[in-house]
N, C-alpha and C positions, 0 to 999 in steps of 0.2 A: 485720701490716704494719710497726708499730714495730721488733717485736724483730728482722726482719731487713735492717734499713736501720740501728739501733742511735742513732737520732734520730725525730722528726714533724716534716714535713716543715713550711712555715707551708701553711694549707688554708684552703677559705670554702667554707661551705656556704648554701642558700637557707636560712631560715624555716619551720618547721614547717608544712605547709598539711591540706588534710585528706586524710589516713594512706589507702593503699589497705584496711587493717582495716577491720572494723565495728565493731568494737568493741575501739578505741585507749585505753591505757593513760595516762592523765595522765603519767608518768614519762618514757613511751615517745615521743620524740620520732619524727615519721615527714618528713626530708628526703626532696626530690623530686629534687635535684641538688647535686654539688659536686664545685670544683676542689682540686688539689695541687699545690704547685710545688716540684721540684724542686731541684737545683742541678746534678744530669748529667743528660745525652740519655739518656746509655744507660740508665742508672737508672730513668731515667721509661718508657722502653719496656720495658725488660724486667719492670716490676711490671705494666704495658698487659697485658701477654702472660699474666702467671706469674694475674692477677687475673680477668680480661677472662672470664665466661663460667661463673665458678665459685660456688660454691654457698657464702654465709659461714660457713655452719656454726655451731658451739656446740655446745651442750647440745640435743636433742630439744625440749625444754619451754622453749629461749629464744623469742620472739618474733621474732628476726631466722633461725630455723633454716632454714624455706624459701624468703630471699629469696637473691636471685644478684645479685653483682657485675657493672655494667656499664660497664665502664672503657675508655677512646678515650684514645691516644695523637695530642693535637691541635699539627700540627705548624706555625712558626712562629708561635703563638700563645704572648704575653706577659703575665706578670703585670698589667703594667700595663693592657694592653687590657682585662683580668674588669674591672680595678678602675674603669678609666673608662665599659666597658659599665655597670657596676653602677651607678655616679658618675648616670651620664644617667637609665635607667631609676627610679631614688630621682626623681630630678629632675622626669623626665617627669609620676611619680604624684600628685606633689606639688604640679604645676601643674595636672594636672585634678580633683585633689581641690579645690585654690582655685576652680578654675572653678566647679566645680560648689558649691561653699558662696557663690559668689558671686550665682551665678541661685539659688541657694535665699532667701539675702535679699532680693533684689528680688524674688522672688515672694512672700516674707512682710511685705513694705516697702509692695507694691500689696495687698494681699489688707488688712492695717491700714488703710491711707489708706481703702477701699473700704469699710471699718469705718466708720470715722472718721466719710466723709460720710452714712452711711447713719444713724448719731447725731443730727447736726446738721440730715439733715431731718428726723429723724421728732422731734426736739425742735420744729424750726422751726412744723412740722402743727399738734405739740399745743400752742404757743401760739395760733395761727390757731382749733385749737377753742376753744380759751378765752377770746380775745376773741370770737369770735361769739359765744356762750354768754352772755357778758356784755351783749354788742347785744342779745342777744332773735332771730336771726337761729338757725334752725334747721341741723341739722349736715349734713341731706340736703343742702342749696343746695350744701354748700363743694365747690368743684373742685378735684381732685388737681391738680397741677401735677408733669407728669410731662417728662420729659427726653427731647427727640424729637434725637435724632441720623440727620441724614445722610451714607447712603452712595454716597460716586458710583459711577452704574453703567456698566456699558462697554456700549456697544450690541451687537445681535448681529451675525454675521454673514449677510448676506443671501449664497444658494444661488446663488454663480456660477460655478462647476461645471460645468453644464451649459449657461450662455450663453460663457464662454470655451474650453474642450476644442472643440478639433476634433477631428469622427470619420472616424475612416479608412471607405475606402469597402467595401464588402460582399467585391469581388472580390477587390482584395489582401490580405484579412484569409482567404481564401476558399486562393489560392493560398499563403499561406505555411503555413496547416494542413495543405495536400496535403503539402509538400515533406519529405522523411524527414531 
């Protein structure tokens, strides 16, 4: 493609993701997609055309030997627009990569604190045995002092269903089955 343009054009490709191979070459980079930009229409379509559908070739024993070129001539589509799609998408990743490092600290922030107090009681018990211990007062008497949380509940719903539906009568439930 270089040597019949007699320049490279400026291009963007994605990132190397994981290679349709099985067994991909450290070396071997495997793009999923990329752009080229031009500087004529015509130029850009007629490499569309001369590319579009064709087999890259090489050597037998290249790695790229049986893939094919899939090349779209995309019309009124602008440099700028890859660049600010791109722009966004970075963007987008970036703010749910934070999201999500953000609910992962508050779950390691509660899951500590949860720590924390679970420390402080069972420190708090084992001074309570050790003053009893010291009273003379046996370890069976001590009462756990445990943490009763309520939940409010919503009451159910009572079956009115059947005291508000009115029922149709037998007959016109009777004639509208007959009618085709």
């Amino acid at each position: 493609m270089e040597s019949g343009l007699g320049f490279l054009p400026p291009f963007h490709v994605y990132p190397p993701g994981q290679g349709h191979r099985k067994h991909t070459n450290v070396r071997v980079k495997a793009y999923t997609e990329g752009w080229i930009e031009f500087s004529k229409k015509s130029v850009a379509k007629r490499v569309a055309n001369l590319l579009n559908d064709d087999q890259i070739g090489g050597k037998k024993k290249s790695p790229f030997y049986y893939d094919i070129w899939n090349i779209n001539y995309l019309k009124k589509f602008k440099w700028d627009d890859l660049v600010g799609e791109i722009a966004e998408k970075t963007h987008t990743r970036e703010q749910n990569l934070n999201l999500e490092i953000a609910a992962e600290k508050k779950q390691r922030d509660h899951y500590l604190s949860n720590v924390e107090k679970s420390r402080t009681l069972r420190h708090i018990q084992e001074r309570r045995k050790k003053k009893q211990k010291t009273e003379g007062t046996e370890f069976n008497v001590v009462r756990e002092e445990k943490i009763a949380r309520s939940i409010p509940q919503k009451k159910p719903v009572e079956d009115t269903d059947a005291k508000t539906k009115p029922k149709l009568p037998k007959d016109i439930l009777a004639i509208v089955s007959l009618q085709p």
